[in-house]
Backbone atoms as SQL, in Angstrom:
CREATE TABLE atoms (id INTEGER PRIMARY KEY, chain TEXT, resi INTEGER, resn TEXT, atom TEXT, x REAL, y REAL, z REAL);
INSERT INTO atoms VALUES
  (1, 'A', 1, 'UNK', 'N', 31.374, -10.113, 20.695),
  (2, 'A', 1, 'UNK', 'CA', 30.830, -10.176, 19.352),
  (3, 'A', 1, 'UNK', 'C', 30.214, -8.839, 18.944),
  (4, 'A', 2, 'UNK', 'N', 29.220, -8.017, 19.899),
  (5, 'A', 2, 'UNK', 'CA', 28.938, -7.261, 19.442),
  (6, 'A', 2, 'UNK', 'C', 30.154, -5.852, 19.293),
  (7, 'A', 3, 'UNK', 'N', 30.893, -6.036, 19.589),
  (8, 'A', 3, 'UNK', 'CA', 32.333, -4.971, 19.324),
  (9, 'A', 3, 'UNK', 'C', 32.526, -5.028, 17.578),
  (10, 'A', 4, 'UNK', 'N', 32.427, -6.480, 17.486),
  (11, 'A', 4, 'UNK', 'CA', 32.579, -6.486, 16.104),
  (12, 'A', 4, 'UNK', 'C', 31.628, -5.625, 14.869),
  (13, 'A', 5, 'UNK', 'N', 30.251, -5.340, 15.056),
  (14, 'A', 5, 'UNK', 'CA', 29.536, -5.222, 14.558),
  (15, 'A', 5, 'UNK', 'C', 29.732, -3.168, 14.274),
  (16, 'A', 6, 'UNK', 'N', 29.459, -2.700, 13.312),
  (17, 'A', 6, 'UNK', 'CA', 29.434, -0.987, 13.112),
  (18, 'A', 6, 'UNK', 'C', 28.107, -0.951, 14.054),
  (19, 'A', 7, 'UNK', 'N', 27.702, 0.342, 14.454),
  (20, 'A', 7, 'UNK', 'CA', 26.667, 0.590, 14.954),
  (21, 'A', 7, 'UNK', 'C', 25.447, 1.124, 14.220),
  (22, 'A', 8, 'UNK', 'N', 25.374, 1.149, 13.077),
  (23, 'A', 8, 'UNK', 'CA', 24.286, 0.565, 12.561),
  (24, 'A', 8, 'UNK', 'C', 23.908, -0.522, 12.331),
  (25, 'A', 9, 'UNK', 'N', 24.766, -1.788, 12.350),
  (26, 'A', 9, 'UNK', 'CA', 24.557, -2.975, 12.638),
  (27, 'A', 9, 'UNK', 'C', 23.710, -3.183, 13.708),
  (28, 'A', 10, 'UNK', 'N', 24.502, -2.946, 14.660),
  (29, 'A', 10, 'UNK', 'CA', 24.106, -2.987, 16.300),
  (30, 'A', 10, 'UNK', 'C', 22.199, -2.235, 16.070),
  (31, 'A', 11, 'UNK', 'N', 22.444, -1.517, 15.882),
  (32, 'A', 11, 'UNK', 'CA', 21.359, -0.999, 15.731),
  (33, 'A', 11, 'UNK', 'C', 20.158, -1.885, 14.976),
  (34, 'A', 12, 'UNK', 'N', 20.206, -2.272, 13.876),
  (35, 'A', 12, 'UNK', 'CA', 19.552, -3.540, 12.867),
  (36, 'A', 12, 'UNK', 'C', 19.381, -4.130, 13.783),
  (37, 'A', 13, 'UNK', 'N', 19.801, -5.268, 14.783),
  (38, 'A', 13, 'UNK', 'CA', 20.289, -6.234, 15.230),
  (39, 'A', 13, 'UNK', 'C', 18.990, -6.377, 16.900),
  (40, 'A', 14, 'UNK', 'N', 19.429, -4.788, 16.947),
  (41, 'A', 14, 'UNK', 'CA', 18.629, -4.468, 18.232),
  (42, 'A', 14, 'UNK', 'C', 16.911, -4.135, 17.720),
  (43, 'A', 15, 'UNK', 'N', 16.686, -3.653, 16.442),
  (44, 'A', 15, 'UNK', 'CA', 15.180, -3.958, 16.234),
  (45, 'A', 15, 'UNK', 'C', 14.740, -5.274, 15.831),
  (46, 'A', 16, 'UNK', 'N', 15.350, -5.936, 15.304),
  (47, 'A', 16, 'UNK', 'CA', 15.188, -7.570, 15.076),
  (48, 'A', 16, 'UNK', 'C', 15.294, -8.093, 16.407),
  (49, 'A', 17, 'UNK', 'N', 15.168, -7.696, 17.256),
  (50, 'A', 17, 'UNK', 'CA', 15.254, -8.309, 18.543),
  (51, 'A', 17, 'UNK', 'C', 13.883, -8.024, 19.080),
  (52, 'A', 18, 'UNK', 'N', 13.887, -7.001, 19.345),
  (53, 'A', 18, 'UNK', 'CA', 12.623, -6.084, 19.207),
  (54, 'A', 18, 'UNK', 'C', 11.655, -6.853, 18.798),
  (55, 'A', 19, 'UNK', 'N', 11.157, -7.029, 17.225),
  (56, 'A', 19, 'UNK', 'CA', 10.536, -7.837, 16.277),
  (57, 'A', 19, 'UNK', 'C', 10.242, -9.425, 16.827),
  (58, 'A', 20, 'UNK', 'N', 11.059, -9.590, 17.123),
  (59, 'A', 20, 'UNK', 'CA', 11.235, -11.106, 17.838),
  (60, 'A', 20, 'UNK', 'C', 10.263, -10.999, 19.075),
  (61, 'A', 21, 'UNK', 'N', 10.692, -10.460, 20.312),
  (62, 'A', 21, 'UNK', 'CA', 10.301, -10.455, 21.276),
  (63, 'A', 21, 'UNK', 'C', 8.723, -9.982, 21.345),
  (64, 'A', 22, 'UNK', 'N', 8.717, -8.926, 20.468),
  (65, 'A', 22, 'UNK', 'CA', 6.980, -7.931, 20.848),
  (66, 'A', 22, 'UNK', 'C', 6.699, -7.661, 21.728),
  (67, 'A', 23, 'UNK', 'N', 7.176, -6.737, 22.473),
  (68, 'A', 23, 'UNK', 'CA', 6.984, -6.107, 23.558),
  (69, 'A', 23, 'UNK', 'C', 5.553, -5.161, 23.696),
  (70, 'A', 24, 'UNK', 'N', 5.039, -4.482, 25.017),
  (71, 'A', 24, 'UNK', 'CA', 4.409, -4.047, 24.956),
  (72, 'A', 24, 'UNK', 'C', 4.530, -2.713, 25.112),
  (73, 'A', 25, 'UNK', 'N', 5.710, -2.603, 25.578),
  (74, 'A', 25, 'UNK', 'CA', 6.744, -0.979, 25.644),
  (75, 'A', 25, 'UNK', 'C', 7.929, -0.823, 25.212),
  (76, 'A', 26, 'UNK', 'N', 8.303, -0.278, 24.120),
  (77, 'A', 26, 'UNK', 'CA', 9.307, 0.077, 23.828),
  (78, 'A', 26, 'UNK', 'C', 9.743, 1.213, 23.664),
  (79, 'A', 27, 'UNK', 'N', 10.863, 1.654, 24.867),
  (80, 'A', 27, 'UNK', 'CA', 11.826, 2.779, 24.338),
  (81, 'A', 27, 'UNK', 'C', 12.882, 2.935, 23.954),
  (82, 'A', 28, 'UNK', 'N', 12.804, 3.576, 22.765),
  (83, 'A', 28, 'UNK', 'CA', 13.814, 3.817, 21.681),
  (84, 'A', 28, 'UNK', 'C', 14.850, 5.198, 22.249),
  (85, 'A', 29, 'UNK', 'N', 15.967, 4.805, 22.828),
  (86, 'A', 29, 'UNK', 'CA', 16.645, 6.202, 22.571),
  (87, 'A', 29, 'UNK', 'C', 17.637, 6.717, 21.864),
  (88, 'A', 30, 'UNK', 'N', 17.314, 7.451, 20.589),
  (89, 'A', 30, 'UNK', 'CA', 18.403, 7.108, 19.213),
  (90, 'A', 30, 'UNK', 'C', 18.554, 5.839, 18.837),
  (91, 'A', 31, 'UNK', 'N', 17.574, 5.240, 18.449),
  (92, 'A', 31, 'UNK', 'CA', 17.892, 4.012, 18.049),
  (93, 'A', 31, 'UNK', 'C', 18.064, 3.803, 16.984),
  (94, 'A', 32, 'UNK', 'N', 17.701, 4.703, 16.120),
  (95, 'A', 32, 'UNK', 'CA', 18.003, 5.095, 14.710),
  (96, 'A', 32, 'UNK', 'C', 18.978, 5.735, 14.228),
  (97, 'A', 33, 'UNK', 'N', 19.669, 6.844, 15.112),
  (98, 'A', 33, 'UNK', 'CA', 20.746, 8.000, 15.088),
  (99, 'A', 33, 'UNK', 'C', 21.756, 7.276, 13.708),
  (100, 'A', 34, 'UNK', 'N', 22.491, 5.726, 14.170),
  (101, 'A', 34, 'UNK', 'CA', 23.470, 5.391, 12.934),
  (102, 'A', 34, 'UNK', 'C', 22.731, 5.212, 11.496),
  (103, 'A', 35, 'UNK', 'N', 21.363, 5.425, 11.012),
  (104, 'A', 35, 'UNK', 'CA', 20.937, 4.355, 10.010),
  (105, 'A', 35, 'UNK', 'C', 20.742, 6.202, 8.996),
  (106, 'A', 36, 'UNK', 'N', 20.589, 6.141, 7.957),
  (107, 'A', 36, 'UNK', 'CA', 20.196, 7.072, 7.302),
  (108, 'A', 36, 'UNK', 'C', 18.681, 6.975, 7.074),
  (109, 'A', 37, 'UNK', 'N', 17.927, 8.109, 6.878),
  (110, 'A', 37, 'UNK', 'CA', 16.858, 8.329, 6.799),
  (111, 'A', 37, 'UNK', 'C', 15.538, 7.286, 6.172),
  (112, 'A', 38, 'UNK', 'N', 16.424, 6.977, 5.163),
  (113, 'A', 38, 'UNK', 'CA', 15.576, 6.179, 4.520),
  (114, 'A', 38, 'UNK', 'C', 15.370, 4.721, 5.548),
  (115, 'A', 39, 'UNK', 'N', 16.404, 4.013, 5.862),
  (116, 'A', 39, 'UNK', 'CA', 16.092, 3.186, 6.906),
  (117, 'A', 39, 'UNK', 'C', 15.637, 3.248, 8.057),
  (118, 'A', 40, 'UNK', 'N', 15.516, 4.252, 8.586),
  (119, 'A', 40, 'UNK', 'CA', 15.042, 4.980, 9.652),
  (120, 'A', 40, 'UNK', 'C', 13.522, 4.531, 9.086),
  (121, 'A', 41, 'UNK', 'N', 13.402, 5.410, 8.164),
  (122, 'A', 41, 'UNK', 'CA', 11.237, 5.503, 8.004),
  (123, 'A', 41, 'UNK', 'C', 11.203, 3.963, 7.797),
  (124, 'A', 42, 'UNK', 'N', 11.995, 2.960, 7.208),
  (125, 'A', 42, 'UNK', 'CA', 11.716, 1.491, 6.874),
  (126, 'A', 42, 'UNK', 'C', 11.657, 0.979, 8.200),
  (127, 'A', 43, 'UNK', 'N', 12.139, 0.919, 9.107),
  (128, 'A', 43, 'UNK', 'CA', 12.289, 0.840, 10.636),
  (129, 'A', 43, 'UNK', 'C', 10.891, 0.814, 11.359),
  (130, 'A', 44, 'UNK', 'N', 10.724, 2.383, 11.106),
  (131, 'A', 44, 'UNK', 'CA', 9.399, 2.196, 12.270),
  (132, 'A', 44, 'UNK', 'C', 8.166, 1.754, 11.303),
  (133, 'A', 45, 'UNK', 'N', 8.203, 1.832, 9.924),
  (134, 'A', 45, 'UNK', 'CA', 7.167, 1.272, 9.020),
  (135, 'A', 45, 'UNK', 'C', 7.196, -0.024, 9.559),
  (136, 'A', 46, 'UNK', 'N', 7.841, -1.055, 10.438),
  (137, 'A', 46, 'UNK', 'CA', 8.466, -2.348, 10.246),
  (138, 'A', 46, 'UNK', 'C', 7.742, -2.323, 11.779),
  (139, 'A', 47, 'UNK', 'N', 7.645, -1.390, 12.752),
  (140, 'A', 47, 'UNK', 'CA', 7.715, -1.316, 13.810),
  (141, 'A', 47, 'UNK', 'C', 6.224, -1.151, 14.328),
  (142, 'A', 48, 'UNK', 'N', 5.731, -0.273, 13.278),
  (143, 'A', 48, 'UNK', 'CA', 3.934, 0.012, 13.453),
  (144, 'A', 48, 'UNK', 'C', 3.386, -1.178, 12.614),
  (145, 'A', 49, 'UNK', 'N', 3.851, -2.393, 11.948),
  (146, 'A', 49, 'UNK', 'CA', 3.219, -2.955, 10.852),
  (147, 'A', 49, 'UNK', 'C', 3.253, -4.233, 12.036),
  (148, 'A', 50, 'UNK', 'N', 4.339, -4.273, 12.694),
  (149, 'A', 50, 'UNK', 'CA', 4.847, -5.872, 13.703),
  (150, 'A', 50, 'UNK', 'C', 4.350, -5.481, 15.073),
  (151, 'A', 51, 'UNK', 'N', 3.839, -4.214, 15.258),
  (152, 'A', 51, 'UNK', 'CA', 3.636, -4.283, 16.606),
  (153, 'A', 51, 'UNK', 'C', 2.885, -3.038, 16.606),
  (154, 'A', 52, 'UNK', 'N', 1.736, -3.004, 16.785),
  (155, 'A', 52, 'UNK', 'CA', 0.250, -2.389, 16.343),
  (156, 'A', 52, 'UNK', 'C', 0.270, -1.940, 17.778),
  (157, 'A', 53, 'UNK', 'N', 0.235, -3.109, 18.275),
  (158, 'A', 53, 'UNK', 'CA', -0.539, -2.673, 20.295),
  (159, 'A', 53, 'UNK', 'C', 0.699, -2.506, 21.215),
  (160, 'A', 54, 'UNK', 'N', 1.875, -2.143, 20.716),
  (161, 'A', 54, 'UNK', 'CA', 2.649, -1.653, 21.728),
  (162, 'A', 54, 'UNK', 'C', 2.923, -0.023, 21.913),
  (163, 'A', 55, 'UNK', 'N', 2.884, 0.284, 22.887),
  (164, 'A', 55, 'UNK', 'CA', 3.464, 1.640, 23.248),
  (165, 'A', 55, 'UNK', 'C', 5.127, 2.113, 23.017),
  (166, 'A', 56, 'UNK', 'N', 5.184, 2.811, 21.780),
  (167, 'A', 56, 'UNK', 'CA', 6.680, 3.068, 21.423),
  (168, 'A', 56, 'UNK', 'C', 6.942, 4.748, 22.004),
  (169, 'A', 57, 'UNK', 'N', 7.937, 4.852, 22.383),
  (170, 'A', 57, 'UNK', 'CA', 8.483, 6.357, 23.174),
  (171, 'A', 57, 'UNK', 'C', 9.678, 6.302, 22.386),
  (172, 'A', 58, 'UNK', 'N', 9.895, 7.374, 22.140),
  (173, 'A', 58, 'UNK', 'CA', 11.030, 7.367, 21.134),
  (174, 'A', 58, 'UNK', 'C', 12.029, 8.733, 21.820),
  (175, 'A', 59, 'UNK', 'N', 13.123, 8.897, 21.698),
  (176, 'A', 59, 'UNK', 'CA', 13.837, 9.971, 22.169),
  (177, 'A', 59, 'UNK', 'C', 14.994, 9.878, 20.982),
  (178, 'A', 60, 'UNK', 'N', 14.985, 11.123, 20.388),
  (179, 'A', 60, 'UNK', 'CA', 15.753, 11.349, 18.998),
  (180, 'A', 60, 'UNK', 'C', 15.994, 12.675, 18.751),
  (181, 'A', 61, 'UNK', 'N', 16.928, 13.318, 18.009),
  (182, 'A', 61, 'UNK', 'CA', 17.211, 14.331, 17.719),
  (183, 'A', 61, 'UNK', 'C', 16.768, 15.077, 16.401),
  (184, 'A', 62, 'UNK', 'N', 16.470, 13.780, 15.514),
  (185, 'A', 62, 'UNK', 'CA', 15.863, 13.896, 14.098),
  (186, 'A', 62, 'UNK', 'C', 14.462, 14.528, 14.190),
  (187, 'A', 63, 'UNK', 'N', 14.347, 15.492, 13.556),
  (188, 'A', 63, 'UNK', 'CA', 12.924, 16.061, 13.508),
  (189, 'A', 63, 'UNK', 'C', 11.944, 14.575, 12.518),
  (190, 'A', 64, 'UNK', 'N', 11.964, 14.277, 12.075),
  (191, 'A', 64, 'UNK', 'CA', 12.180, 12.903, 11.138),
  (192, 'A', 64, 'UNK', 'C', 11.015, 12.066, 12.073),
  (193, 'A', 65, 'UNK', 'N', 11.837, 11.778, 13.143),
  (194, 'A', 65, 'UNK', 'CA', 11.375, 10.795, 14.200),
  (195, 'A', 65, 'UNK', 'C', 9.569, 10.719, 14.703),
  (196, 'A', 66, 'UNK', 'N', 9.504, 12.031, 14.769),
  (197, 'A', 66, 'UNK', 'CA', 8.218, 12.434, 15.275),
  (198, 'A', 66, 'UNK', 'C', 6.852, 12.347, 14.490),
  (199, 'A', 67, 'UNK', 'N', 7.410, 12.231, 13.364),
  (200, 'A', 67, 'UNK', 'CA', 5.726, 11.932, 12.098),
  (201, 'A', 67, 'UNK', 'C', 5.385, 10.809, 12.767),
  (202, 'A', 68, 'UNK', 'N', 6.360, 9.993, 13.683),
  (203, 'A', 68, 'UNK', 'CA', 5.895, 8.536, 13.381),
  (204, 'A', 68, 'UNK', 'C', 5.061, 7.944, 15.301),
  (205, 'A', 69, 'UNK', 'N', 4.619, 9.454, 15.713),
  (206, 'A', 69, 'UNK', 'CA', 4.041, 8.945, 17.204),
  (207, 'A', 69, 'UNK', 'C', 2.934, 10.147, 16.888),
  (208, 'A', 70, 'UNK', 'N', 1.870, 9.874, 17.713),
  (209, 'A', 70, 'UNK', 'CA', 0.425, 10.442, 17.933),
  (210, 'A', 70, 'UNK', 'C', 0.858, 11.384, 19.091),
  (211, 'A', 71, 'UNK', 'N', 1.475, 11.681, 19.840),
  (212, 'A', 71, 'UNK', 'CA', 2.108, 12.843, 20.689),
  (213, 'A', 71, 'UNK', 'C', 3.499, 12.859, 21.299),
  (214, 'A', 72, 'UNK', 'N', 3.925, 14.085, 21.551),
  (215, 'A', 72, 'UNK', 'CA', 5.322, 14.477, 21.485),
  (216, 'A', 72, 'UNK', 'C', 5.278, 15.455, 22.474),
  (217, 'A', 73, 'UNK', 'N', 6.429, 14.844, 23.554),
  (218, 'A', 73, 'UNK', 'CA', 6.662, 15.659, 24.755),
  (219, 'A', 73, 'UNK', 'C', 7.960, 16.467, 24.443),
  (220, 'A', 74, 'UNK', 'N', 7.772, 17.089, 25.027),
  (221, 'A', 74, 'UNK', 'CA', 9.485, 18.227, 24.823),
  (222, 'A', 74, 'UNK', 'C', 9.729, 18.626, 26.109),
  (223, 'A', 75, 'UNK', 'N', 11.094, 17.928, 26.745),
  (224, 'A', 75, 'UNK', 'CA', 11.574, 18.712, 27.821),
  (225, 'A', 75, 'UNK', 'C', 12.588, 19.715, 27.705),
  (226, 'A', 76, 'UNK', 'N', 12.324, 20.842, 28.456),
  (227, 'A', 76, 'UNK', 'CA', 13.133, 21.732, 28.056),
  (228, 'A', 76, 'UNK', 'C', 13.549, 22.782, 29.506),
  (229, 'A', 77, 'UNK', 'N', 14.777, 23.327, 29.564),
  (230, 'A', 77, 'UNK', 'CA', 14.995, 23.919, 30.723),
  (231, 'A', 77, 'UNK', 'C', 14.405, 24.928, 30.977),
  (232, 'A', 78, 'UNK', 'N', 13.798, 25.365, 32.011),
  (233, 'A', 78, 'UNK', 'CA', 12.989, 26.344, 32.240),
  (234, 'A', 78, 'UNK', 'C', 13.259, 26.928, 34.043),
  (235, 'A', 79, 'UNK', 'N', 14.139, 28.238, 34.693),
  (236, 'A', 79, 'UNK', 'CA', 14.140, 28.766, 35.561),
  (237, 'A', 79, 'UNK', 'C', 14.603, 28.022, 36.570),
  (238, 'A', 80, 'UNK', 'N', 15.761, 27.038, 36.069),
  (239, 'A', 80, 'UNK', 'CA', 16.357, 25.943, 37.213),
  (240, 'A', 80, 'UNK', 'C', 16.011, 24.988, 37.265),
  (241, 'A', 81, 'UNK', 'N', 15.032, 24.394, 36.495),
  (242, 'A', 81, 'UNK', 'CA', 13.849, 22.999, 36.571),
  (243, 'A', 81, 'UNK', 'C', 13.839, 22.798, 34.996),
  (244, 'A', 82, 'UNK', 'N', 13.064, 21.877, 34.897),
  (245, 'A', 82, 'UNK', 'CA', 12.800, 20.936, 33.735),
  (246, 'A', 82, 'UNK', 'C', 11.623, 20.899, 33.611),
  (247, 'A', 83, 'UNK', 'N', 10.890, 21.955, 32.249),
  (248, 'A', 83, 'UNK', 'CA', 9.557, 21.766, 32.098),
  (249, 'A', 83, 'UNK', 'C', 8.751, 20.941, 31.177),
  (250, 'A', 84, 'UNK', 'N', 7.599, 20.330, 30.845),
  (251, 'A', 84, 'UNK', 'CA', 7.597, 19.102, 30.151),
  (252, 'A', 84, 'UNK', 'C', 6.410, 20.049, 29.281),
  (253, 'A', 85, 'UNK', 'N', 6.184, 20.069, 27.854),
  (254, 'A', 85, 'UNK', 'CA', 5.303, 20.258, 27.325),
  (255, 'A', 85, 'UNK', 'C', 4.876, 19.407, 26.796),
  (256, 'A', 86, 'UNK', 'N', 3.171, 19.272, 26.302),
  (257, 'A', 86, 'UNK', 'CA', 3.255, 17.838, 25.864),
  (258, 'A', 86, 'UNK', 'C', 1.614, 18.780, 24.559),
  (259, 'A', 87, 'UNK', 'N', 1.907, 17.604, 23.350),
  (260, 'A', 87, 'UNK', 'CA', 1.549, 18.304, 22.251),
  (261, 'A', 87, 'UNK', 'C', 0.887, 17.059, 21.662);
């Protein structure tokens, strides 16, 4: 069934699940990538309004993404290793 669905569907489908459940951790990786912007900000507006006390981690490519967390790690390659900055 889910073959059937576009992947912004899939995507819809998977925060209404989300919504449902209320988790206390959720990580998002591109979970937004198919939706355009505007649904994107309706998303996590939907996401901070339904779920206040969960811890969301988000991993995205959209500069977009990041208004919507209180800190932001960046890994980035550094001299053979993987260095983590955190902001």
């Amino acid at each position: 069934m889910i073959d059937l669905l576009s992947p912004h569907e899939q995507q819809r489908l998977a925060i209404a699940r989300v919504l449902l459940h209320g988790p206390d951790w959720l990580f998002l990786d591109k979970s937004t990538s198919a939706l355009d912007e505007e649904r994107e900000e309706q998303i996590y507006a939907l996401l901070a309004e339904h779920l206040p006390g969960s811890t969301l981690v988000s991993i995205a490519h959209r500069p977009g993404v990041e208004r919507h967390h209180t800190r932001h790690w960046t890994l980035s390659p550094r001299k053979g290793r993987v260095a983590l900055e955190v902001a």
